[in-house]
N, C-alpha and C positions, 0 to 999 in steps of 0.2 A: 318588529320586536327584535331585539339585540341579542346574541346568545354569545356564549362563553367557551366556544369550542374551536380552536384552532389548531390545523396541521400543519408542521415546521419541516423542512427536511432538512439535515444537517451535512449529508452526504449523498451518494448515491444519483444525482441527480445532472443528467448531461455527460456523466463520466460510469468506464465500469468498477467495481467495487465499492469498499466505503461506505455501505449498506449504515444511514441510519438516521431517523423518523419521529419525530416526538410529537404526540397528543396532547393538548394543553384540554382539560375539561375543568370547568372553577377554576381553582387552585391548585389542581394536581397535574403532575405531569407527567405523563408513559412514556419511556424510552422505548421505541422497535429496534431492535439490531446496534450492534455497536460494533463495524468492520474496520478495517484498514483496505490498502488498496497498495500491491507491487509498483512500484516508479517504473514510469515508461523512460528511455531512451535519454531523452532530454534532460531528467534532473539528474546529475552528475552525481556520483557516489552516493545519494539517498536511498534510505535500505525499506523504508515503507512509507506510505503519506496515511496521515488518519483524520479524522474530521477538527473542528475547530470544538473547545469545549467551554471556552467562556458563558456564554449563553449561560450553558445548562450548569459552572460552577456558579455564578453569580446567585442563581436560582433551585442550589443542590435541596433547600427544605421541599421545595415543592414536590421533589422527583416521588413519584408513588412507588417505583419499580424499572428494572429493564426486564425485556421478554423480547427472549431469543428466539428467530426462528430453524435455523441448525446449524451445524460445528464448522463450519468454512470459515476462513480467514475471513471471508468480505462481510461477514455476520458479528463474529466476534473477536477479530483479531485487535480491536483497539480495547478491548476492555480492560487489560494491567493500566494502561495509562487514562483512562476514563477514571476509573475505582483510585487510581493514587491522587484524584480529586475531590472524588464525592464517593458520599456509603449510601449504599441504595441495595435491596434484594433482588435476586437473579432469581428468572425462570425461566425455565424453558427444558426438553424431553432429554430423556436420561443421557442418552450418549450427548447432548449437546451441551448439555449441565459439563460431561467429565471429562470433553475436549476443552470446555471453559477452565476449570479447573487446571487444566496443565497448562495455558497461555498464561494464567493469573499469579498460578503458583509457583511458577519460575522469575516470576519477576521479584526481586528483594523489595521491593515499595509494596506488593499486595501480595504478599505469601500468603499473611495469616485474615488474609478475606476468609468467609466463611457465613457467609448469607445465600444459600444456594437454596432452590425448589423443584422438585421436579415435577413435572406436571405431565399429563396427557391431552391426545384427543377427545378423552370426555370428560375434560374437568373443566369448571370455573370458577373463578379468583374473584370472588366480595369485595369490593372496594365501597360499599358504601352503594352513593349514587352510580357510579360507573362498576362495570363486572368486566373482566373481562375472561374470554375461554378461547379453544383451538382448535383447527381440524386439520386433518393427517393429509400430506402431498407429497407427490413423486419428486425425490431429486435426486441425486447421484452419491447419496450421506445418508443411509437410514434416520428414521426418528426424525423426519422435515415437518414445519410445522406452520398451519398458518393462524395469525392470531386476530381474536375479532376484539376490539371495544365497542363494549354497549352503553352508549351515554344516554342521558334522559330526549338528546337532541336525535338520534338515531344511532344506527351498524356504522364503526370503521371497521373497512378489514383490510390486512394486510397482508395477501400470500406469501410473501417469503418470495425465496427462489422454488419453480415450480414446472412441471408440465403434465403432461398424460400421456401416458404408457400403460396399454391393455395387456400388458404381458411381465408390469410390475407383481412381486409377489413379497407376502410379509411384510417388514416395519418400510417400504419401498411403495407401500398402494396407496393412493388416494381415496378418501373417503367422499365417494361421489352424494351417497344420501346426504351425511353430513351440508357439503356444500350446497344440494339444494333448501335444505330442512334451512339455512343461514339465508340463503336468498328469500324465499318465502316469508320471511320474517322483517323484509327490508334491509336494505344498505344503502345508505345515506352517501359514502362514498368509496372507493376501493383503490388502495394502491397496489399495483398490479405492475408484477414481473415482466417489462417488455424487452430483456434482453436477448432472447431471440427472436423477437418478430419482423426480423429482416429475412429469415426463413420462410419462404414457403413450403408449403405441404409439410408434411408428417416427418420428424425426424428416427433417425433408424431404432427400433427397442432394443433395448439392452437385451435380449436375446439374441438378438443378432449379432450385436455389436460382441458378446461374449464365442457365438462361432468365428467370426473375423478373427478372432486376438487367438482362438486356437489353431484356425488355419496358418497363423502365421508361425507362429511358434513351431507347428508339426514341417514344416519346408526347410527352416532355419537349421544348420548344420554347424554354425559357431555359436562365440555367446549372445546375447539377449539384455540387452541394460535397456531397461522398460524406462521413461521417464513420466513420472506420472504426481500430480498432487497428492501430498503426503493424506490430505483428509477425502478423499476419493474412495471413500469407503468399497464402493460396487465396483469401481473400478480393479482397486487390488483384489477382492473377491474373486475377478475374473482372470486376471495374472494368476493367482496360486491356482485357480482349478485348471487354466490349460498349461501350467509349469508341470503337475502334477501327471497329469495326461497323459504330457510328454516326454512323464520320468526324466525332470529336470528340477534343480534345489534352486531354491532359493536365497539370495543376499540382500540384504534391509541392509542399503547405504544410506547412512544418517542418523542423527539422535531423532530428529522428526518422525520419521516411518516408521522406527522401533516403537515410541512412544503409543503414536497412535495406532496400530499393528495389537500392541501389546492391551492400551485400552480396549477397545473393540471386542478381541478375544477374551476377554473378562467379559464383558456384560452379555457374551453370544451372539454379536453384530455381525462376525468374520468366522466361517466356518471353514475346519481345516480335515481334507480326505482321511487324513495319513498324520499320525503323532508329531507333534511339532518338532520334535527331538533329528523326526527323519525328514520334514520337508524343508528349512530351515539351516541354512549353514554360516556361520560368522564371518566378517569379514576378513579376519587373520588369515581365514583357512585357506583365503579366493584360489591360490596358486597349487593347490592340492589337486582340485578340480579338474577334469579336463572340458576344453571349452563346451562341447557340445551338452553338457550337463551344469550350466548356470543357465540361468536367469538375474540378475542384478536388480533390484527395485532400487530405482535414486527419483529423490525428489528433493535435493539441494537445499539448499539455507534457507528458514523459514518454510518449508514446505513448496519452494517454486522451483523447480527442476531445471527448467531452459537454461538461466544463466550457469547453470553449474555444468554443464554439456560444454560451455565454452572452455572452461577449466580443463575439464579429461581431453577437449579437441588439442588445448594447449599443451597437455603434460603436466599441468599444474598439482594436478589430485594426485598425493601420496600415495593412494590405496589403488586406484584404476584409470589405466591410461588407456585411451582407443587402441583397440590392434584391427592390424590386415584380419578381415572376415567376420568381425562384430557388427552386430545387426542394431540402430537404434534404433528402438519402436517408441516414437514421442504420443503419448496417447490425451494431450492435453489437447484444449480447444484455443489458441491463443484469438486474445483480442483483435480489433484490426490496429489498432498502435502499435502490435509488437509485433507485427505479421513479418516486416520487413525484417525485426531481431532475430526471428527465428528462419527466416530466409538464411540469413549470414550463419546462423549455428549450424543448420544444412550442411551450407556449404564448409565452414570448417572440419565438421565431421567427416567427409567426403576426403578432403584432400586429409585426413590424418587415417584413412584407409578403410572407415568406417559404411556399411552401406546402412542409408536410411529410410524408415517410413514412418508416415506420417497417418493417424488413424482418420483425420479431419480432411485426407486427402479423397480418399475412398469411399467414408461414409458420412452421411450429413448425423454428425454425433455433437449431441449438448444436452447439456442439463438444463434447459430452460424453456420455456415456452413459444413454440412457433407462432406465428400467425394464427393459425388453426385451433392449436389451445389456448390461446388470448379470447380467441373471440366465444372460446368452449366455455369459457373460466366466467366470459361478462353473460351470457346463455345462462350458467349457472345460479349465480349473483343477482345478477340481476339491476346493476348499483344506479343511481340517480345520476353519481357523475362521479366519472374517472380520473384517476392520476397515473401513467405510467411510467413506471419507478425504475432504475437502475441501468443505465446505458445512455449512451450519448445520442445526443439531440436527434441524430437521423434515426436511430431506434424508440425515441419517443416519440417522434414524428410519427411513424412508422405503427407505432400503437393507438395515437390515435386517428391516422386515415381508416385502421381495421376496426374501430370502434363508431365512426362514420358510419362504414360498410352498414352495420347496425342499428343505422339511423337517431345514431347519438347527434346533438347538437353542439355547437362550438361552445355554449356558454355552458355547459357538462361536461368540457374536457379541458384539461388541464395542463401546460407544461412546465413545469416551476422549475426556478433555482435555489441551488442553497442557501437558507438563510430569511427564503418568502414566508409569508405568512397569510395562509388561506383562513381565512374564518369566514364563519358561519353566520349572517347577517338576513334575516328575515327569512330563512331556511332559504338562504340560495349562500352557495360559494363564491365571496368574493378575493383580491388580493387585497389586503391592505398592508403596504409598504415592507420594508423586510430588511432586516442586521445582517452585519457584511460577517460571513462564513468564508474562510479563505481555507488554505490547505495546511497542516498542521503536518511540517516534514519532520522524519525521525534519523540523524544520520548517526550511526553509533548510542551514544550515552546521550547525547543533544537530540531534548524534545524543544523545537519551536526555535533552535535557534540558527536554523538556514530559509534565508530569505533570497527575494532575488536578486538582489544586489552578489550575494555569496555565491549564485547561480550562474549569473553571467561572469564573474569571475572565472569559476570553473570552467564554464563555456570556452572564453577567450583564451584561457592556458590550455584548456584541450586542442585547440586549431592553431593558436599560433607562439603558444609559449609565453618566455619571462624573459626580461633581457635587463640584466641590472648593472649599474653603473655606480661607482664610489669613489667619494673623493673628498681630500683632507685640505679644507682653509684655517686662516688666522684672517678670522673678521676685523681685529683692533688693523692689523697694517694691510687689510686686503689683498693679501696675495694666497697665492695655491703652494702649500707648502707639502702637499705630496702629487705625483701625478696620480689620473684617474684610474680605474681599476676595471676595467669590466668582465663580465661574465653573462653568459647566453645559458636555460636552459628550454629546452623544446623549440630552440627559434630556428640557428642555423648549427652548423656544428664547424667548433669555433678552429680548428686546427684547418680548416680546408675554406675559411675564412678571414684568413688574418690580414687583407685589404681595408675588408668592411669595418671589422674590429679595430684597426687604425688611425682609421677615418673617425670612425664612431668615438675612440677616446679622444681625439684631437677635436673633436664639434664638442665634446662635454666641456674638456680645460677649458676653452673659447669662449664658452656660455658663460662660464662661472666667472670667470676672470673676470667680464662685461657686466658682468650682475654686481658682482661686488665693488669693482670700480668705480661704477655709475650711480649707485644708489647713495641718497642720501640719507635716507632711514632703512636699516637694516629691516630685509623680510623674507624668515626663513621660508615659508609657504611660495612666498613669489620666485625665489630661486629654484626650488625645486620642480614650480610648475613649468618657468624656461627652459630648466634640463629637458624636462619630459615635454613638452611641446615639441624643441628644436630637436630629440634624437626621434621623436614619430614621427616627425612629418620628414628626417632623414630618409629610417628605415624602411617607410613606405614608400618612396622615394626610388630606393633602391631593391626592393624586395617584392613590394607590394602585397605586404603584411603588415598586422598590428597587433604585436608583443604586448601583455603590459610589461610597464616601463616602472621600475622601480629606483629610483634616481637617490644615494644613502650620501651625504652632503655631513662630515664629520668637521668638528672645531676644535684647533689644537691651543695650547695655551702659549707663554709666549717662549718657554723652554724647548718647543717642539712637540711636546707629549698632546694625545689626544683629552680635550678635559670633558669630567663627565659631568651631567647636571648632579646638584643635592638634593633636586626634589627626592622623593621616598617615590620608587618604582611601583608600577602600579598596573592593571588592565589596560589601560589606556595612555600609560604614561612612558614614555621611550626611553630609555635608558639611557641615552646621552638626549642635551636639548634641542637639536638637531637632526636626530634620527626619522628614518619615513615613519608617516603613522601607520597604525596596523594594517588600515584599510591596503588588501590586496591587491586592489585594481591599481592604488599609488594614489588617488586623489585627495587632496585638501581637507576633506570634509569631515562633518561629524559622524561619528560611528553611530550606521542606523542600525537599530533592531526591527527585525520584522514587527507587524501592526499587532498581527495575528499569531500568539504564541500562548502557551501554557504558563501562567502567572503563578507561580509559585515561592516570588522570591523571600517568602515570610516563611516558609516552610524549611528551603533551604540546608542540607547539614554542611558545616562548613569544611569540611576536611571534602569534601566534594561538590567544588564552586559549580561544577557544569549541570549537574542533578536537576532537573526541572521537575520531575516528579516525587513526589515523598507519600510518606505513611500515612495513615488517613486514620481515625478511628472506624477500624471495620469490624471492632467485636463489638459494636452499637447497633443492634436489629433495628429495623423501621419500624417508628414511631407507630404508626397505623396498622390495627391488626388486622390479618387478610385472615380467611376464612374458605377454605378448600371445600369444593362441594362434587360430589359424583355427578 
């Protein structure tokens, strides 16, 4: 018998962040999580990646809901640009509702969204045939939350990010009954947090981890620039109680950490000893201060700290540059992709006079699930068969040899990519085939429009520069009627090079001259692909490097003047007929656009061509009335 229940993952899967999961039951569709993910190293100037959304625009009637499980970027950071697609209603627990809200409301395409729910661990949401509800889990963000669907087919559930800490307290506990009272009841299948389960044994409790951060503070005799994720709720918790301790203020560097700082302290998330007035000092004032009485909270752009450490190691930050005797305290758990990034930050800090530590050095600290509460969590549950969510391949691996341990079998465990599609066929989990889900980069105002052709560009100008060449023919009598021109930038430096550079104009005239001499149908592409042939295979030659090579082949009329074409300039159209195409790399070709991008070119305003996302009708509630039940 055939059933109609399919799980999609969109993101999350093989990679960390990016969190996010669609339940297809009938015709409806649940969204779980709706993340981005910080760029590692390799994509060049790219400020966040978030998941692909075609899919789920193609098919926005269907969406029943998104249901958040807490306020972290890798949960909700793509939802301004998800929502400037499709109108759908959010839910999820209070503080994760009003961190949504400032990600959404700062964007000009989803200000005026306003489809929000808040919900608890002990509510459930009516959908009809399907209901779905939640129960309460440990994570480093009060109000975490995990969410179950209950189809006519069976339990999904979905913890969130998650672990177990027996010395969790308040909106921070785990609802152990809950999660049994869920198991007991069946689960069909469970996606399950395995981005710790490259840990063994017990990761340190935040009690501990909050003596740690006061021992260090009480030793420390300068200042204290804490680097910490802006939505680390428990984290900065523990910064203000051992700043305070140790009769030391406080600085909130950033629009970030104010914001959320400022939330939190509204809904009673973030408790403060002493009047905010006195723990609390503004940035203008840092130099009033003397060092031994700061503390500095930075969590840099977008809420991710690391890179912005390189900035202050640089001199770059206007407001705080390292001094002799400042203590960094990085209290972040970096991935292993950026381990090496944050090696190099280290060391910059280091040599700009900085001494640093590191919290991941000392304690085994994360907010996720070990080994030990993976296997607590399937104890709990109880599920039929597994999917381990969120982390690259060796930590899904990793979740299900501990699921083995268990005595799960291979055809109960799961490791999907994005984009698979697991359904549910004779009540066993099969795949059946899967849409290609690619990475959706965001650099600046451009959604979807770096690809990797624009990547390896970047690449290659990072390591080996540009090296352009120009020069002025008359096609009708075939001669070079100015000499060539060149210019180097990132290749060599051209004043302590003027052999090369001689050489190199001299191989350009030579080409050109032979090209135009010889041919008997003029062809602008072919001349310029000779240039660029014969000066790489020069420069590498003599270098043993590969520039691109931008080779600009101008045509003068028969007065001398340069002539310009009458086509009507364009995107794609050069402004003379002879100029290089846009393409950076310098080649031939047609300008590709990536496969995999945010289609919105019908939405479009035109006074802002790059705009990939636009206004959506979000004062339209969903169609389908839900139904809140204690």
């Amino acid at each position: 018998m055939s059933s109609n229940l399919t799980i999609m993952p969109f993101g999350g899967m093989r990679e960390n962040g990016k969190n996010m999961y669609a339940i297809t039951v009938g015709e409806d569709i649940f969204i779980l999580d709706a993340g981005l993910q910080y760029p590692e190293s390799d994509l060049l100037g790219v400020d966040v990646v978030i998941p692909d959304f075609k899919y789920l625009v193609e098919n926005a009637d269907q969406i029943a809901g998104i249901f958040l499980t807490h306020g972290h970027a890798d949960a909700i950071g793509a939802l301004p640009y998800l929502l400037g697609q499709i109108s759908a209603p959010i839910f999820g627990s209070e503080l994760t509702i009003e961190l949504a809200k400032l990600a959404i409301s700062s964007d000009p395409a989803t200000k005026n969204f306003d489809d929000y729910h808040v919900v608890k661990g002990s509510q459930e949401i009516d959908f009809g045939a399907v209901k779905v509800s939640f129960f309460e889990t440990t994570h480093t963000i009060p109000d975490s939350l995990g969410i179950v669907v209950d189809t006519p087919e069976g339990q999904i559930v979905y913890t969130g990010d998650f672990k177990f800490d027996t010395t969790a307290q308040g909106a921070y506990q785990s609802d152990l009954m809950r999660l049994a009272e869920i198991g007991r009841k069946g689960v069909k299948a469970l996606l399950i947090d395995a981005a710790g389960t490259g840990n063994i044994g017990q990761s340190a409790h935040e009690s501990e981890i909050e003596k740690y951060i006061y021992e260090t503070f009480r030793h420390q005799s300068g200042r204290i620039i804490v680097a910490a994720a802006a939505s680390n709720i428990q984290r900065i918790q523990q910064v203000i109680n051992a700043a305070h301790q140790n009769k030391r203020k406080i600085i909130l560097s950033g629009n970030d950490i104010e914001r959320v700082v400022r939330t939190a302290l509204s809904l009673g998330k973030l408790e403060l000893p002493i009047p905010e007035n006195e723990l609390f000092v503004s940035l203008k004032n840092i130099k009033t201060i003397v060092p031994e009485e700061i503390v500095i909270l930075e969590t840099g752009k977008m809420g991710e700290p690391i890179r912005h450490l390189q900035r202050m190691a640089h001199g770059d930050d206007r407001n705080i540059q390292i001094q002799e005797g400042d203590l960094v305290f990085i209290t972040t758990t970096p991935s292993t992709a950026m381990e090496g990034y944050v090696a190099r930050t280290r060391d910059m800090l280091f040599r700009a006079g900085a001494d640093v530590k590191q919290i991941s050095n000392d304690m085994k600290s994360s907010g996720h699930a070990s080994k030990n509460d993976f296997q607590m969590m399937l104890n709990l549950m109880k599920p039929e068969n597994v999917l381990p969510v969120q982390g690259e391949y060796r930590l899904l691996n990793s979740g299900v040899r501990a699921a083995k341990e268990l005595n799960y079998s291979d055809d109960h465990l799961f490791i999907l990519e994005n984009g698979d599609r697991l359904v549910l066929e004779n009540g066993q989990f099969e795949l059946s085939g899967s849409i290609q889900v690619n990475a959706t980069m965001i650099d600046g105002s451009g959604v979807g429009d770096i690809g990797s052709i624009v990547l390896n560009d970047r690449r290659i100008l990072s390591e080996d520069g540009v090296f352009i060449a120009v020069i002025t023919i008359d096609r009708k009598k075939k001669k070079i009627v100015a000499n060539a021109k060149i210019d180097s930038r990132g290749f060599v430096y051209v004043k302590t090079s003027r052999d090369l550079m001689k050489e190199a104009t001299a191989l350009v005239e030579t080409t050109v001259a032979a090209g135009i001499k010889n041919s008997k149908e003029f062809d602008w592409g072919k001349l310029k692909s000779s240039v660029r042939d014969a000066l790489g295979k020069f420069l590498y030659d003599k270098t043993h490097r590969k520039p691109v090579i931008l080779p600009v082949i101008m045509e003068a009329n028969q007065n001398g003047r340069r002539r310009r074409s009458t086509k009507k300039k364009g995107a794609d159209q050069p402004v003379t007929e002879n100029s290089t195409n846009s393409n950076s790399s310098g080649n031939d070709k047609e300008k590709v656009t990536p496969a995999k991008k945010i289609d919105a070119k019908a939405h479009t305003p035109k006074k802002r061509p790059r705009r990939k996302r636009t206004n959506a009708d979000h004062g339209e509630k969903h169609s389908q009335d839900t139904e809140v039940k204690k």
